[in-house]
PQR file with spaces between the fields and no chain letter, atoms N, CA, C, O and H, PARSE charges and radii, in Angstrom:
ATOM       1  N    UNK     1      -9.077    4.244   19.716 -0.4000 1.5000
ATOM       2  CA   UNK     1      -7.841    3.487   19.770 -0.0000 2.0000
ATOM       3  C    UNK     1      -8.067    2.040   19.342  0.5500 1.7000
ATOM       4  O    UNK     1      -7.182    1.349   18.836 -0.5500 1.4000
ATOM       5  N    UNK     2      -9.684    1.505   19.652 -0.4000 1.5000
ATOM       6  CA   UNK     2      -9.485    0.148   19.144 -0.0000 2.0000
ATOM       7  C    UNK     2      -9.749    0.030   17.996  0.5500 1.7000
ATOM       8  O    UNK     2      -9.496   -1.036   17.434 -0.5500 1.4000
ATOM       9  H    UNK     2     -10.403    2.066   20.063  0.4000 1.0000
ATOM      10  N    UNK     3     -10.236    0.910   17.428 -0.4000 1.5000
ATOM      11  CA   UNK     3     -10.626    0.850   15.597 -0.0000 2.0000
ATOM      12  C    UNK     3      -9.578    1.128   14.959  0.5500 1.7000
ATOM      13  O    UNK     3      -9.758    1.177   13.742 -0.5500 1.4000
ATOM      14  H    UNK     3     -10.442    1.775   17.884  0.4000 1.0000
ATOM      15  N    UNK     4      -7.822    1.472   15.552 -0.4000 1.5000
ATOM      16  CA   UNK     4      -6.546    1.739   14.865 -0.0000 2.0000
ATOM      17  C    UNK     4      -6.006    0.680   15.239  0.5500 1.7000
ATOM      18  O    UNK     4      -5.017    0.372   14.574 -0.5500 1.4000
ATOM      19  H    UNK     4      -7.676    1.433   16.541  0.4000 1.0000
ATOM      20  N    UNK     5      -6.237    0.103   15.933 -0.4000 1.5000
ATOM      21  CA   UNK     5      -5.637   -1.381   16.551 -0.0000 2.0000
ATOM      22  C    UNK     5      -6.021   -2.464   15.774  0.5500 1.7000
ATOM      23  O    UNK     5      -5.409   -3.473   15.423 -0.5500 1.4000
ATOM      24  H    UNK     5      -7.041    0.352   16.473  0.4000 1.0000
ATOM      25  N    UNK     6      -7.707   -1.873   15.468 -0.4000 1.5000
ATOM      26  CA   UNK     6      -8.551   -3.364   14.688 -0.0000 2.0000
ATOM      27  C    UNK     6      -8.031   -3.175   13.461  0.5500 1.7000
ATOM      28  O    UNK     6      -7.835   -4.209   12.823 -0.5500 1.4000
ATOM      29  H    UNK     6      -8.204   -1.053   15.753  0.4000 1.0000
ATOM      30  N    UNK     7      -7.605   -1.631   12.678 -0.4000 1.5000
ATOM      31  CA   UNK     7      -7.085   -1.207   11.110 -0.0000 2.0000
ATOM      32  C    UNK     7      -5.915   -1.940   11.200  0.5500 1.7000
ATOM      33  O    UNK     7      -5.680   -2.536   10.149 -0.5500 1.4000
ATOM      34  H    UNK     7      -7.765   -0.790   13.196  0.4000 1.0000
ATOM      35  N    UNK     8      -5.065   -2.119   12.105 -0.4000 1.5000
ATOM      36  CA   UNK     8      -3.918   -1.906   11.629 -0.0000 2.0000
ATOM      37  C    UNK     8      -3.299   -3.790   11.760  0.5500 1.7000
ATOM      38  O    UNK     8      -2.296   -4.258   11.220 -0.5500 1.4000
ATOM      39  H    UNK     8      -5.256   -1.634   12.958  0.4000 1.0000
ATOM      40  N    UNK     9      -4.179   -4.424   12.537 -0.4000 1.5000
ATOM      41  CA   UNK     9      -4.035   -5.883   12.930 -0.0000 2.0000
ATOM      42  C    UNK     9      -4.677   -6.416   11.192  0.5500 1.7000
ATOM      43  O    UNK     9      -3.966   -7.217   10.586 -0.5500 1.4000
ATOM      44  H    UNK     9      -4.993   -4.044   12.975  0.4000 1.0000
ATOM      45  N    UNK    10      -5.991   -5.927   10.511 -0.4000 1.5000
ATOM      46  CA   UNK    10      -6.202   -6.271    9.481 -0.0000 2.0000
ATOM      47  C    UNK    10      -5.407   -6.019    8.594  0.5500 1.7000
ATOM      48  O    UNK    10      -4.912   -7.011    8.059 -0.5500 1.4000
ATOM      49  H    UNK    10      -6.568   -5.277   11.004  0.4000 1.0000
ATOM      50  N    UNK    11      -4.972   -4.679    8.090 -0.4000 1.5000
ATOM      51  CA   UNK    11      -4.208   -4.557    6.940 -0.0000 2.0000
ATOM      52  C    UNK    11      -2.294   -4.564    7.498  0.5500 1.7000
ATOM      53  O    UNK    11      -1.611   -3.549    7.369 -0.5500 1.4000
ATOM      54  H    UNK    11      -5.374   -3.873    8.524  0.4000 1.0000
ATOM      55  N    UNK    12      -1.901   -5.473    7.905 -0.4000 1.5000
ATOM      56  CA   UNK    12      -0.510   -4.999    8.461 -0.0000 2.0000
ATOM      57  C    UNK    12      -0.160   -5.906    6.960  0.5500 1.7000
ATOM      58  O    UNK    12       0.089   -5.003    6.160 -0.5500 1.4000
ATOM      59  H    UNK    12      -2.456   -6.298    8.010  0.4000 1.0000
ATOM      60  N    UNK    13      -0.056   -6.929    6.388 -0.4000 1.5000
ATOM      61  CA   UNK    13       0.319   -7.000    5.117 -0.0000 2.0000
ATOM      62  C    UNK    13       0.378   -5.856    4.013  0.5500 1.7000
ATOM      63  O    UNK    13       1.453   -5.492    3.536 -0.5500 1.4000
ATOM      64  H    UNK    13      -0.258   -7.662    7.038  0.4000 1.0000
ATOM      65  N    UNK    14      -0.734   -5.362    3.673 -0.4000 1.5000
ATOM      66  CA   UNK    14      -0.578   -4.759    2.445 -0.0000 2.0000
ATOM      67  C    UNK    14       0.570   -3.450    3.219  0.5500 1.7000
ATOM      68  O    UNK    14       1.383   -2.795    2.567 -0.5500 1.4000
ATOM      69  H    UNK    14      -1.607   -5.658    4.061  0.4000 1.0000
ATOM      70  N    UNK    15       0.335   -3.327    4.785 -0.4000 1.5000
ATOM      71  CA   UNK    15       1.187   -1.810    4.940 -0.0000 2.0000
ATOM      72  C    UNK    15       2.356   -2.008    4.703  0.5500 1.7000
ATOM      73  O    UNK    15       3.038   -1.232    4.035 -0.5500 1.4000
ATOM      74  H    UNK    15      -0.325   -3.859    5.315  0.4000 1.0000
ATOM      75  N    UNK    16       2.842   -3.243    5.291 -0.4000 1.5000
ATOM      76  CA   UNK    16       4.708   -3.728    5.087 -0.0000 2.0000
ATOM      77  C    UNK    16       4.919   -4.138    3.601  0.5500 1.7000
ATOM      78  O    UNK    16       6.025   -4.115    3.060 -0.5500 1.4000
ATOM      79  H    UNK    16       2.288   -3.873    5.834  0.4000 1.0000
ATOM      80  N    UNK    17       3.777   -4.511    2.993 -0.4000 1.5000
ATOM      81  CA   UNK    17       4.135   -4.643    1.600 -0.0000 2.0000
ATOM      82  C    UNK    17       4.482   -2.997    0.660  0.5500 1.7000
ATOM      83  O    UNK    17       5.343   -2.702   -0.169 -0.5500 1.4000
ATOM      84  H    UNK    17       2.879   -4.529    3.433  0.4000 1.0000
ATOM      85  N    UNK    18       3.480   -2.304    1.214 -0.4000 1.5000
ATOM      86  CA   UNK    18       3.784   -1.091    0.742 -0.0000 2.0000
ATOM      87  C    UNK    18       4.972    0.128    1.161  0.5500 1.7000
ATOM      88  O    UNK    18       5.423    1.037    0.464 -0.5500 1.4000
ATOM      89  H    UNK    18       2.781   -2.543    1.887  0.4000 1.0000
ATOM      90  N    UNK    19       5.240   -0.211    2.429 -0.4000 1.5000
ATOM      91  CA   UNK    19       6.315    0.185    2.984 -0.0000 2.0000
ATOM      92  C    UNK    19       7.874   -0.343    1.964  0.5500 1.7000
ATOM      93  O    UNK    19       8.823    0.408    1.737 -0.5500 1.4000
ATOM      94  H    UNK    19       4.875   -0.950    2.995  0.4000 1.0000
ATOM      95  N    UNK    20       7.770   -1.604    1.558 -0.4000 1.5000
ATOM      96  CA   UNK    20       8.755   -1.707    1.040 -0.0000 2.0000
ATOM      97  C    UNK    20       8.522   -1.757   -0.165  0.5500 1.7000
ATOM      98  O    UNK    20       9.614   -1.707   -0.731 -0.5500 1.4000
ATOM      99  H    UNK    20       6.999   -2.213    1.743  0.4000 1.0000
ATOM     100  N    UNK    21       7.487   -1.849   -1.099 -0.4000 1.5000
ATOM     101  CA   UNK    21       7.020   -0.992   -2.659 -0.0000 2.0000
ATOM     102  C    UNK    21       7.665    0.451   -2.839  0.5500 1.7000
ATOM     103  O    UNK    21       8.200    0.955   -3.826 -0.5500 1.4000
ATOM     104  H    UNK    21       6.600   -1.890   -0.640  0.4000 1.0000
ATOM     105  N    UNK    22       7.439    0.947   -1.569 -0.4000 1.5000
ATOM     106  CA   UNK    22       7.248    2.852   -1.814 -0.0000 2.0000
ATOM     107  C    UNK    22       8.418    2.993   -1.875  0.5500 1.7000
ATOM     108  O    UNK    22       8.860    3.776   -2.716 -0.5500 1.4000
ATOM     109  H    UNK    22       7.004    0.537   -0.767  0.4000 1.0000
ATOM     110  N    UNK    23       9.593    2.050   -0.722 -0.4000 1.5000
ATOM     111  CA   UNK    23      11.011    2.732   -0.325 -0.0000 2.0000
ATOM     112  C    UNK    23      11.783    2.223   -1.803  0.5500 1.7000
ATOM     113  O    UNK    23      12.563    2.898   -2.474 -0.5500 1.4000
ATOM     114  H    UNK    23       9.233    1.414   -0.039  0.4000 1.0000
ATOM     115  N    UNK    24      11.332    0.886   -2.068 -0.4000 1.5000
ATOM     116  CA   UNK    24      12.040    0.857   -3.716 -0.0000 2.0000
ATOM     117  C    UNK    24      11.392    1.921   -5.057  0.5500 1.7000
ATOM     118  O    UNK    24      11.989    2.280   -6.072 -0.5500 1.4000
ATOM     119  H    UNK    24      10.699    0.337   -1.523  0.4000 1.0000
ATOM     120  N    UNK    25      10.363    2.156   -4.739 -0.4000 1.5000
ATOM     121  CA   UNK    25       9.722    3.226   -5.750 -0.0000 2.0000
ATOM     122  C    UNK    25      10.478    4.401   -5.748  0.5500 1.7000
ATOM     123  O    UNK    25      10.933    4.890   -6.782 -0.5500 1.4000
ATOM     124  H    UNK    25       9.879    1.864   -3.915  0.4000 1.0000
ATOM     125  N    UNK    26      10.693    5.058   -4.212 -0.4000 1.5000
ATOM     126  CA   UNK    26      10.886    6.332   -4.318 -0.0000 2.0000
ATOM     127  C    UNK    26      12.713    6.440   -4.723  0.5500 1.7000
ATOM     128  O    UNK    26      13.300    7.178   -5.515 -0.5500 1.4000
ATOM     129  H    UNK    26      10.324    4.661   -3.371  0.4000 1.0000
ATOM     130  N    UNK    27      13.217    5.383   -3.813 -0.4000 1.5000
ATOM     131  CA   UNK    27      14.759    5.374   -4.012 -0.0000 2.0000
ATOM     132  C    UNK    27      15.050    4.998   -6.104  0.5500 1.7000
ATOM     133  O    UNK    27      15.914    5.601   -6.741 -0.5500 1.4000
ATOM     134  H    UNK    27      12.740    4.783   -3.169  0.4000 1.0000
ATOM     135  N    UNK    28      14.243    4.083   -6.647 -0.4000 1.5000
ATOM     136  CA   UNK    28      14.267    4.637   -8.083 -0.0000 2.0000
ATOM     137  C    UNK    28      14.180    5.255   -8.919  0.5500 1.7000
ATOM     138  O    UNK    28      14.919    5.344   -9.899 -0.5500 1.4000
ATOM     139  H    UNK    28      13.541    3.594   -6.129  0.4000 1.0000
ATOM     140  N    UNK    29      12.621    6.154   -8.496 -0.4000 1.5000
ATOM     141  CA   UNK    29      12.464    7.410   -9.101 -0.0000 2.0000
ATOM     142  C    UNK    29      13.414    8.302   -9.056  0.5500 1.7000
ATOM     143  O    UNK    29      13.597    9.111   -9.966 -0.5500 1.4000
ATOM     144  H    UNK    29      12.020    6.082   -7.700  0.4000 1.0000
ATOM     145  N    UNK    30      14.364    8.226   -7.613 -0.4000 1.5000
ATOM     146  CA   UNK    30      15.236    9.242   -7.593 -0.0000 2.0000
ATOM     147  C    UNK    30      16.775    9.343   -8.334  0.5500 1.7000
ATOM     148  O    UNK    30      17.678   10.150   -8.552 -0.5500 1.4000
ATOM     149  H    UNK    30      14.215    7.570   -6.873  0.4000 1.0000
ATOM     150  N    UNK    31      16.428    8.050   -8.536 -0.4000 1.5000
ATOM     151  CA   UNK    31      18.207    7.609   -9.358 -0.0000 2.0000
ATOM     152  C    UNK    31      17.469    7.545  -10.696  0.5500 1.7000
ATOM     153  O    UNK    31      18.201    7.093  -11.576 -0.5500 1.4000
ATOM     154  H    UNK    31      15.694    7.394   -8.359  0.4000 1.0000
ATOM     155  N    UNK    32      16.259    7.854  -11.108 -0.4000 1.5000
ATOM     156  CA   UNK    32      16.663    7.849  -12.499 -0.0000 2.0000
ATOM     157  C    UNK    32      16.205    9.343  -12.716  0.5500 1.7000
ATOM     158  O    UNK    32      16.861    9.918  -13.585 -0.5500 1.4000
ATOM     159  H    UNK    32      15.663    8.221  -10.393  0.4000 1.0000
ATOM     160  N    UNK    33      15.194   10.113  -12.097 -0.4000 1.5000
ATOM     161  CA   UNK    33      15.545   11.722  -12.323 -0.0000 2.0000
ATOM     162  C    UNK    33      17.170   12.190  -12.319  0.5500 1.7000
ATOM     163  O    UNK    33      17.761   12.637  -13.302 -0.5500 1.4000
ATOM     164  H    UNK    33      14.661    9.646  -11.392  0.4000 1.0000
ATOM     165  N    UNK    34      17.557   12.049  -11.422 -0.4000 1.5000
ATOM     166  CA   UNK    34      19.092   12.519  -10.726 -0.0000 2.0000
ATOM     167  C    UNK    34      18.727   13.276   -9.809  0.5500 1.7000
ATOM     168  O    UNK    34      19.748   13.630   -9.220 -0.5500 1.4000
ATOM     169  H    UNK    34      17.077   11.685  -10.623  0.4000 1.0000
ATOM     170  N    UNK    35      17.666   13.814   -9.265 -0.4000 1.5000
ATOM     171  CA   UNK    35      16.927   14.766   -8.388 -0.0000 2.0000
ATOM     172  C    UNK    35      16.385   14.691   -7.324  0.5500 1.7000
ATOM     173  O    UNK    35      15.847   13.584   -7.325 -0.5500 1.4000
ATOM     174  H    UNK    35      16.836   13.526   -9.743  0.4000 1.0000
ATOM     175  N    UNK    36      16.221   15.091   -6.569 -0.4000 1.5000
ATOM     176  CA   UNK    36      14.858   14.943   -5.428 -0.0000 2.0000
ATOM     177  C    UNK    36      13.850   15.711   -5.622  0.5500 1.7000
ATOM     178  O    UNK    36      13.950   16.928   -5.777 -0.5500 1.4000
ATOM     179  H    UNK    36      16.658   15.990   -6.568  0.4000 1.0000
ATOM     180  N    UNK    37      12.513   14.907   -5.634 -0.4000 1.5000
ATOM     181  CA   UNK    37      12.013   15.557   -6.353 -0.0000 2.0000
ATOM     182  C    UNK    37      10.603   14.908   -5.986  0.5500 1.7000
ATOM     183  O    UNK    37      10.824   13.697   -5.968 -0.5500 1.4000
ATOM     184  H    UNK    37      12.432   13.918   -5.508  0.4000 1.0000
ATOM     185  N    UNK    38       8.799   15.205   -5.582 -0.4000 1.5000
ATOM     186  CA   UNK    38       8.201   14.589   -4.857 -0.0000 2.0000
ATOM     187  C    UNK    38       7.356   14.083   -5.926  0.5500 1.7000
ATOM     188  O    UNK    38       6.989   14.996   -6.666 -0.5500 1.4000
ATOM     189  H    UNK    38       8.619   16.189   -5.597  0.4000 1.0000
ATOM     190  N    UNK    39       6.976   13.070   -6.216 -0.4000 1.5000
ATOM     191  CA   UNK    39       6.299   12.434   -7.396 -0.0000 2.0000
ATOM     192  C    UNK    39       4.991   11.417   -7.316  0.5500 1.7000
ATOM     193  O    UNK    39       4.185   11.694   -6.427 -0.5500 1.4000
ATOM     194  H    UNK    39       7.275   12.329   -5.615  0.4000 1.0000
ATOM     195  N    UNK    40       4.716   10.356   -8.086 -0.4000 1.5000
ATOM     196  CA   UNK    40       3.941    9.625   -7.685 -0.0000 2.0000
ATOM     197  C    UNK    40       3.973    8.730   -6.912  0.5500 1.7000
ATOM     198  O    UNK    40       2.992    8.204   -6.387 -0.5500 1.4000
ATOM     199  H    UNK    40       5.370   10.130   -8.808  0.4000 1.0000
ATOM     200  N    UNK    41       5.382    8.383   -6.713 -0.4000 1.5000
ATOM     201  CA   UNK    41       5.955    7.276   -6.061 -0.0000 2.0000
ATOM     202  C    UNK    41       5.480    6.907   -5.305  0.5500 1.7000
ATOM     203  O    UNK    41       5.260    5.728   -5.028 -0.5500 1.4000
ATOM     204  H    UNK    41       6.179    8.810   -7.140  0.4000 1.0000
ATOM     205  N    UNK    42       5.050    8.346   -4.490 -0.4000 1.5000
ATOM     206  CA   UNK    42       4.334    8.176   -2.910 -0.0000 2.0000
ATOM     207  C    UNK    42       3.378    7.971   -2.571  0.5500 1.7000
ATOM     208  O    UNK    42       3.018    8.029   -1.396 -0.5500 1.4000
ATOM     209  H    UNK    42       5.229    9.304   -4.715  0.4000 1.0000
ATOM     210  N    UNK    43       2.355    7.518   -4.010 -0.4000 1.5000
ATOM     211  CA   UNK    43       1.482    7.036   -3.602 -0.0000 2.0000
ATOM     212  C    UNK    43       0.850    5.399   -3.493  0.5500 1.7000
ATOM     213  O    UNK    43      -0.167    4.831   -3.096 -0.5500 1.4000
ATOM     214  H    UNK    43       2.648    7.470   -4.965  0.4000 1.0000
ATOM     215  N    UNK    44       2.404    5.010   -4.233 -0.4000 1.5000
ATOM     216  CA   UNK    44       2.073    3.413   -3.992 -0.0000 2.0000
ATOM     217  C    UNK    44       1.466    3.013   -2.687  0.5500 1.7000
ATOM     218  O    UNK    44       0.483    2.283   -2.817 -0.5500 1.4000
ATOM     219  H    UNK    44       3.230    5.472   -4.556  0.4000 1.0000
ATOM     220  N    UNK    45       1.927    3.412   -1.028 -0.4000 1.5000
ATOM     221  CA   UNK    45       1.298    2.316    0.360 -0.0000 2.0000
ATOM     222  C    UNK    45       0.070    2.904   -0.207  0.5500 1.7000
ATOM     223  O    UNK    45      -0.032    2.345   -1.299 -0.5500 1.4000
ATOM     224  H    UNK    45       2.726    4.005   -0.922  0.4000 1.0000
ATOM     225  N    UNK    46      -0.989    3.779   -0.063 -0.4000 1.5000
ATOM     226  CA   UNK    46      -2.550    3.877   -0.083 -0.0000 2.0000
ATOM     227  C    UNK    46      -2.787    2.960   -1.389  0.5500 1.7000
ATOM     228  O    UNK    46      -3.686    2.141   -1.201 -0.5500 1.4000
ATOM     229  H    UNK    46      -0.906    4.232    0.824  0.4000 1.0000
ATOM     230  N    UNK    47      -2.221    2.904   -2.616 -0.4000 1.5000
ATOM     231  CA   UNK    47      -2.429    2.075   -3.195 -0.0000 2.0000
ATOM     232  C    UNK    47      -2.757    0.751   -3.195  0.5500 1.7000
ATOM     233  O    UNK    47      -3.739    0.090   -3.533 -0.5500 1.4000
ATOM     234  H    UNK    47      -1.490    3.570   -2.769  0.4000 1.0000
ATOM     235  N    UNK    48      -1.459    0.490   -2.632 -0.4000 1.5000
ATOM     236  CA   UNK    48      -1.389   -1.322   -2.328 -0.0000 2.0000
ATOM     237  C    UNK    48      -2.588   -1.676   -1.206  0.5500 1.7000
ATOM     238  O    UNK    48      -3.276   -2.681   -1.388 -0.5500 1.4000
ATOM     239  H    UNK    48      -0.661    1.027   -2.357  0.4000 1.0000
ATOM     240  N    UNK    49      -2.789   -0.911   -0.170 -0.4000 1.5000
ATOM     241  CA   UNK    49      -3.739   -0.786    0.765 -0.0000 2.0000
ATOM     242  C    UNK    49      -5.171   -1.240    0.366  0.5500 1.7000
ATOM     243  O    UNK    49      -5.825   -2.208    0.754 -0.5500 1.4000
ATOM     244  H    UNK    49      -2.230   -0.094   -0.023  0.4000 1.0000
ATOM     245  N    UNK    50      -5.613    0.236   -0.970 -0.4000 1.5000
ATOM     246  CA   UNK    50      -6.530    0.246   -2.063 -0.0000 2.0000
ATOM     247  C    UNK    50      -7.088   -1.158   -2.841  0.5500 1.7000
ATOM     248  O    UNK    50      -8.266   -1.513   -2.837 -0.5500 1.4000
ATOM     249  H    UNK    50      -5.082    1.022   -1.286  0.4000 1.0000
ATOM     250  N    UNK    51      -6.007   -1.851   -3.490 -0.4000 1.5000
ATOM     251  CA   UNK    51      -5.803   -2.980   -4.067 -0.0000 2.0000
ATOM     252  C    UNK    51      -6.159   -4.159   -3.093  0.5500 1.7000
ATOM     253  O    UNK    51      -6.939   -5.049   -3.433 -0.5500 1.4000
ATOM     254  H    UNK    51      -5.050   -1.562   -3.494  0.4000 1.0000
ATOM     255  N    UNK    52      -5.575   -4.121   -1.918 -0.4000 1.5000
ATOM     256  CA   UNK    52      -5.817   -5.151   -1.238 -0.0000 2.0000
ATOM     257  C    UNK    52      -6.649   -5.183   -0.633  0.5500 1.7000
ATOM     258  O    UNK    52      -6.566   -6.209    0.044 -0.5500 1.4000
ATOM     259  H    UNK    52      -4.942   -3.397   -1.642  0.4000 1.0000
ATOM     260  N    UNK    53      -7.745   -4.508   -0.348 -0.4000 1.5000
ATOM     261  CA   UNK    53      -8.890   -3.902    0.520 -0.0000 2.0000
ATOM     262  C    UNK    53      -9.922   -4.606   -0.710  0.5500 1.7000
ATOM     263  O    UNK    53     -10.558   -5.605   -0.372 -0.5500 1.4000
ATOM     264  H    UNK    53      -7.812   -3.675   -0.898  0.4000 1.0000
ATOM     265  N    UNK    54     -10.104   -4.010   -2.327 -0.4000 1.5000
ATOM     266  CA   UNK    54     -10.376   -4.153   -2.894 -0.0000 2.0000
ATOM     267  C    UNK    54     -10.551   -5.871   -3.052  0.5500 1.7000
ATOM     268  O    UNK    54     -11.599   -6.482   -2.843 -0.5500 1.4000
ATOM     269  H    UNK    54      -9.588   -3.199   -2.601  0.4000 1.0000
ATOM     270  N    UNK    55      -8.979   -6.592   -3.561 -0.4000 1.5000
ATOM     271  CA   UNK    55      -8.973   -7.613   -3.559 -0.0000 2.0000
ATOM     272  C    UNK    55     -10.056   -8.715   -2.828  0.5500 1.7000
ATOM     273  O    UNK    55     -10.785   -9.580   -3.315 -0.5500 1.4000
ATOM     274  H    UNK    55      -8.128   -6.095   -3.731  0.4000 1.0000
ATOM     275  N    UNK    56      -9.795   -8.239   -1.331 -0.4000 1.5000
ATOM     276  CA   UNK    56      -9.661   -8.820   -0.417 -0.0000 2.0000
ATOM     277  C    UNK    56     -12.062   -8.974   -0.504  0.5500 1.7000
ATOM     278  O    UNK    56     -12.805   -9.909   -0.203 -0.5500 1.4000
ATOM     279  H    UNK    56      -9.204   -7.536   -0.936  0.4000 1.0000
ATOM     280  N    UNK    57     -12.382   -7.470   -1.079 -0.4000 1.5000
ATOM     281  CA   UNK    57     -13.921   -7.917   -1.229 -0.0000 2.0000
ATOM     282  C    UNK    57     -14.321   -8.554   -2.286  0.5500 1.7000
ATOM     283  O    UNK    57     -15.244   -9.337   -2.062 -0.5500 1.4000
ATOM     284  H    UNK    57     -11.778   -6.711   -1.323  0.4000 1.0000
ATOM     285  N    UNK    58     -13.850   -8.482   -3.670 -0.4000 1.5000
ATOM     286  CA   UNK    58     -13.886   -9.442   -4.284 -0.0000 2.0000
ATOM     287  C    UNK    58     -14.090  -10.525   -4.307  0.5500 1.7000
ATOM     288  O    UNK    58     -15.023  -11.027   -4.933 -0.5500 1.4000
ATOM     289  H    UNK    58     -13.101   -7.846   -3.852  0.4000 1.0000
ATOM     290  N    UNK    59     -13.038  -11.312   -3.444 -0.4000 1.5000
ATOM     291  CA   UNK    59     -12.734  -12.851   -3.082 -0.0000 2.0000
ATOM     292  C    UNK    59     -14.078  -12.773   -2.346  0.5500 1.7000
ATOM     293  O    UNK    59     -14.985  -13.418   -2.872 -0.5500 1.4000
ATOM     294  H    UNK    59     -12.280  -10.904   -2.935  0.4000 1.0000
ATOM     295  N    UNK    60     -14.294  -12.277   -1.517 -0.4000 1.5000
ATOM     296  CA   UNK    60     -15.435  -12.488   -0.641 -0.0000 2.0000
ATOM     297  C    UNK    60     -16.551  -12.621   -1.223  0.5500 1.7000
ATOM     298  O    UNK    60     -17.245  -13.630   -1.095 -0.5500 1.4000
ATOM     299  H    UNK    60     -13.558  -11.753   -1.089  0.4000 1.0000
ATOM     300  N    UNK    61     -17.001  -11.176   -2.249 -0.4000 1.5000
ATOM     301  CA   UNK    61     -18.599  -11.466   -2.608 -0.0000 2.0000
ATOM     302  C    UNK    61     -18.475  -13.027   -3.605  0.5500 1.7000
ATOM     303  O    UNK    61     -19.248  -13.904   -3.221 -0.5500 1.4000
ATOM     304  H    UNK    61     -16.438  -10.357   -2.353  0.4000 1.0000
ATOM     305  N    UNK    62     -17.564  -13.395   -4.830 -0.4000 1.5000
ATOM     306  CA   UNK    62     -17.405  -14.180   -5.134 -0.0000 2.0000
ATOM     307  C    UNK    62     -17.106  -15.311   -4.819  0.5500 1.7000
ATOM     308  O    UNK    62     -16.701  -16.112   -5.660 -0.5500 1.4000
ATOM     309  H    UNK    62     -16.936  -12.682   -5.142  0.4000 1.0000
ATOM     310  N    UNK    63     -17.274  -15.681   -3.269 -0.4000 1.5000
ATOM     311  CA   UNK    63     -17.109  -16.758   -2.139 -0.0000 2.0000
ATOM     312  C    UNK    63     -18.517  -16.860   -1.899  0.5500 1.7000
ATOM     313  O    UNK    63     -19.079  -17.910   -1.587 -0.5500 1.4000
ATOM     314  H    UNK    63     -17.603  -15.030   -2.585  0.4000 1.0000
ATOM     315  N    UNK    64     -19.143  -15.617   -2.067 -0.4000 1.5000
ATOM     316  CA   UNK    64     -20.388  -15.635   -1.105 -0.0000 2.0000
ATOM     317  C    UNK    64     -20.637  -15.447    0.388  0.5500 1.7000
ATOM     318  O    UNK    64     -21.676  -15.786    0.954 -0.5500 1.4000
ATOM     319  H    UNK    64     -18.687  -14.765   -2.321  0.4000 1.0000
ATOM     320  N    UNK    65     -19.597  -14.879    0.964 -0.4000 1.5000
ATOM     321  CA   UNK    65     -19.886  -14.335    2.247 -0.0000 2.0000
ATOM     322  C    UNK    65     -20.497  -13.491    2.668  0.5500 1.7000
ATOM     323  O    UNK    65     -20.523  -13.294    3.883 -0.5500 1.4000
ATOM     324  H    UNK    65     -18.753  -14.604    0.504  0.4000 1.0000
């Protein structure tokens, strides 16, 4: 429980960022198929997550920490 507490206190940016990436992703994909229909859309939050996790070591080794 404290290692979902410690995940979720670190990445709560990229999740609300992706939370509202995905809900505009998926609500577009769907108005421009005309369909429902399950696609890539859904994988933007692990993405943004991905990216920012990523980002986030970058800055670091190139800080030198």
């Amino acid at each position: 429980m404290r290692k979902v507490k410690r995940l979720l206190k670190e990445n709560w940016i990229p999740i609300v960022a992706g939370i509202l990436l995905t809900n505009w992703a998926v609500d577009y994909a769907y108005r421009m198929r005309g369909y429902d229909a399950i696609g890539s859309e859904w994988l933007v939050l692990p993405f943004t997550i991905f990216i920012f996790n990523w980002g986030k070591a970058v800055w670091e080794d190139l800080r030198g920490e």
